[in-house]
N, C-alpha and C positions, 0 to 999 in steps of 0.2 A: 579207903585203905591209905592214911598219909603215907606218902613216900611208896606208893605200890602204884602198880597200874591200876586205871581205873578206866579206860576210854581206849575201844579199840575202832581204826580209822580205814577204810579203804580207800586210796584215789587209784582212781581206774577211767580206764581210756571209752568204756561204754557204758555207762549207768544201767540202762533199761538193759543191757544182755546182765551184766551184775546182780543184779537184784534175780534176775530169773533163775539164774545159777545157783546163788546161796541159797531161797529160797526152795531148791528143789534137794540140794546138798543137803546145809543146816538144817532146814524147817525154817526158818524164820518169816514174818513177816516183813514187808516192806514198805512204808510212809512217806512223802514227804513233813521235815518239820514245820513247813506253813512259816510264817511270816514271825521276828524279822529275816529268819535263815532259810528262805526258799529255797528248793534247790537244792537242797542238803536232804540224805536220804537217811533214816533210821529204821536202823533193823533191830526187831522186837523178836523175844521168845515168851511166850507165855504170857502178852502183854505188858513184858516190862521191854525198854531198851538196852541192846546185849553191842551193839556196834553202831557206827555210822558211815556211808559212802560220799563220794562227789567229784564229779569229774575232776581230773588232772587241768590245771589254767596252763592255757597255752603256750605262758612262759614259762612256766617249769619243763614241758615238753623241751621247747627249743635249748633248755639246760642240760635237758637228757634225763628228766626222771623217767620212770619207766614203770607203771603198774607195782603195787604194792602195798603192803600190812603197817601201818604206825600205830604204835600203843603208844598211850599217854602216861606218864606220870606226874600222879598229884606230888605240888607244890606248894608249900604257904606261900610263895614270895619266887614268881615267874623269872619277874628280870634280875632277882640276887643270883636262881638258879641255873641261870644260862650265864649270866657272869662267870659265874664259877666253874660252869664247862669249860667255857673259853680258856681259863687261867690254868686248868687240868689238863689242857689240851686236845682237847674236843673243839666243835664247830660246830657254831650259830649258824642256822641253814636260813630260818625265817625269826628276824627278829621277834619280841618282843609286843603283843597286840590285842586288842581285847574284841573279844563275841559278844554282839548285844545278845543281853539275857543268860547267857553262857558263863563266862569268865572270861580270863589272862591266860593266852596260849602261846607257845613257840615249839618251833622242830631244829632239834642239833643232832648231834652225833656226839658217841663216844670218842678216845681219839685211837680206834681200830677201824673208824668207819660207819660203826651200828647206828643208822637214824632213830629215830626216837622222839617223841613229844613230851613238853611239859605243859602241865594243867595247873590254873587255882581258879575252882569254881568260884563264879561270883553267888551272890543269896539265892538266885535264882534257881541254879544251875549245879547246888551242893547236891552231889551222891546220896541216891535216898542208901539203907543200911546195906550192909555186906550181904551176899549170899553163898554158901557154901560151893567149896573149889569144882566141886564137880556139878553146879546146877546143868540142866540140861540147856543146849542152847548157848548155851557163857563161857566167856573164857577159863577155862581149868588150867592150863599149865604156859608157861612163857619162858622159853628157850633162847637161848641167845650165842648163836655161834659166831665167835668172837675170831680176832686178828689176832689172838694172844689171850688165853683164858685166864691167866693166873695176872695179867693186868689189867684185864675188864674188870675183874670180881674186885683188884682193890680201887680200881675207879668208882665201881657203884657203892661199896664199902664208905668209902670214904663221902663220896657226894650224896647219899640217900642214907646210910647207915643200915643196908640190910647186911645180915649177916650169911654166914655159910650154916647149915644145918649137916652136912654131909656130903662125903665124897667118895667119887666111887672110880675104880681102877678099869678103863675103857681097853686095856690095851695099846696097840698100835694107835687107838683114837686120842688117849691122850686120857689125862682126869674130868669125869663127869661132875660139877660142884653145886649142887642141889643148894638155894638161897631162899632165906625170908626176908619181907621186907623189915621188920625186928624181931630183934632178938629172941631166942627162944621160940621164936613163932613158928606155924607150920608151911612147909615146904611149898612155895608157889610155882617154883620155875626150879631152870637148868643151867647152866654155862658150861662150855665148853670150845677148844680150840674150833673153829671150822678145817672141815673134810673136804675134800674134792665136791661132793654133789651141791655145795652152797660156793658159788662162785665168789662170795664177795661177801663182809661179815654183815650180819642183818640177825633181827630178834626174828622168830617166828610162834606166832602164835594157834595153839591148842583149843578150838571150838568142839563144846562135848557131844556126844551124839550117842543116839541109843545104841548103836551096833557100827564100830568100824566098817566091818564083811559087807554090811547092806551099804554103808557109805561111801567106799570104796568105787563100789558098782554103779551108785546115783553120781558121783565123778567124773566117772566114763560117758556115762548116758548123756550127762548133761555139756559135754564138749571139751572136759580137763583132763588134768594129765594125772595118775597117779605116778610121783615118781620114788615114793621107800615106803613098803609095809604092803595092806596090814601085819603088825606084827607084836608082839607080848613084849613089855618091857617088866623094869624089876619088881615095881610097886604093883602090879600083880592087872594093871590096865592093859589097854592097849593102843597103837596108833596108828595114822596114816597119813603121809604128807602128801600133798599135792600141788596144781599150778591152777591156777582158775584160765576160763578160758581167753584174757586180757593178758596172761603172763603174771599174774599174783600170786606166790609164795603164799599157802596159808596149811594147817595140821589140823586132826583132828583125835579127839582120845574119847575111849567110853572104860567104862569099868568092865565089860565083857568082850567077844569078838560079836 
C-alpha cells in the first residue's frame, strides 16, 4: 500500500512474555527471523507475517522509551521523507538506515508527537499483495489520536497524500475523520483529537480477531489490562483496547461481538 502502513512493530521490555501474550490474545504465531536479523521476532497469521517484536536497546530505555506499537509507512525515498517531516515540523527520532535484506527505515514523529516509522522495502523485503482490511489476524484499522486532529490530518494530507473519506460529529470528543491513503480509496483508519484515556498523542493500532467478547477475556487471562470496550462502533464492527502486559497500547476489532 504506497504511502499506507505496511509493517506493524512492537519494542517491548520482555520478548519471551510478548510473544506469549499475543499469541494467546491474536492467535498468532511466533519465529525468530533467523539470520541476517536474528533476534527479531515475527508474528505470522495464517502463515503469512501480520507484525514484528524486539526488545527495546538499552539506549532507548535510558531516553525514556517505554513499551509500544510503531506502524510503518511505505516510502519511495526514506531519507526525502524524513527530510520532509523535519521541515513540517515533526522529528527524526532515528535517522535514516538500512535492514540487510529488508530495506531503508526511520522512526519520527508527527509534529503532535505521534511516532511513527518510515519503510522503502529493498527487492527483497517488497510486500507481497494487499489483503483485505478485515483479514483475520492483520491490522484492520489504524487510529491516531492526535495533539490537534484537524492539523495531524493536514500533516499526513500533505506529506503522504491520503485523503479524508468522511467525518463524523463525536460530540464533546471533537470530529472523528475517517482517512484513505488515496484518494477515493477505502477507509483504513481514524484521526482524532486525543481524550483523557491516551496520555500523550500516539497511533494505535486495530488487530482483527474473531470475537472481541472472547478477546477481551483472553486479555485478562493472559496478564493485560482492558482499558475501553468491548463495545459496537458505527461501521457496524466492534472494539477493544487494551495494555499488553509490558505497558503496550495495542486495540482489537472483529466484525461481530
Amino acid at each position: 500500500m504506497a504511502n499506507g502502513f505496511i509493517w506493524y512493530e512492537l519494542m517491548t521490555a520482555d520478548k519471551a512474555s510478548a510473544e506469549a501474550f499475543y499469541a494467546a490474545v491474536v492467535g498468532w504465531s511466533a519465529a525468530d527471523a533467523g539470520a541476517p536479523n536474528a533476534g527479531y521476532t515475527l508474528f505470522s497469521a495464517a502463515d503469512r507475517p501480520a507484525a514484528g517484536a524486539l526488545t527495546l536497546p538499552a539506549d532507548a530505555c535510558l531516553s525514556g522509551a517505554a513499551p509500544c506499537w510503531i506502524g510503518y509507512v511505505m516510502v519511495p525515498d526514506v531519507d526525502a521523507a524524513a527530510a520532509g517531516i523535519a521541515q513540517s515540523g515533526g522529528t527524526v527520532h532515528k535517522q535514516p538506515a538500512d535492514i540487510e535484506g529488508v530495506g531503508r527505515f526511520a522512526v519520527v514523529a508527527d509534529p503532535g508527537g505521534a511516532v511513527f516509522g518510515l519503510l522503502a522495502p529493498g527487492p527483497m523485503g517488497s510486500p507481497p499483495p494487499p489483503l483485505p482490511r478485515m483479514a483475520p489476524g492483520h491490522c484492520g484499522w489504524h487510529e491516531l489520536h492526535a495533539g490537534d486532529g484537524d492539523a495531524a490530518f493536514d500533516f499526513y494530507a500533505d506529506g503522504f497524500g491520503w485523503s479524508e473519506s468522511a467525518t463524523m460529529d463525536m460530540g464533546p470528543m471533537g470530529t472523528y475523520r475517517l482517512w484513505s491513503p488515496e484518494p477515493g480509496g477505502e477507509a483504513v483508519g481514524g484521526m482524532m483529537t486525543r481524550h483523557a484515556r491516551m496520555p500523550k498523542p500516539a497511533w494505535l493500532f486495530y488487530f482483527v480477531v474473531d470475537s472481541v467478547d472472547a478477546a477481551a477475556d483472553r486479555i485478562c487471562a493472559a496478564g493485560g489490562q482492558v482499558t475501553n470496550g468491548p463495545m459496537d462502533v458505527p461501521d457496524g464492527s466492534c472494539i477493544v483496547q487494551g495494555i499488553d502486559p509490558q505497558g503496550a497500547t495495542f486495540a482489537l476489532v472483529s466484525a461481530n461481538r
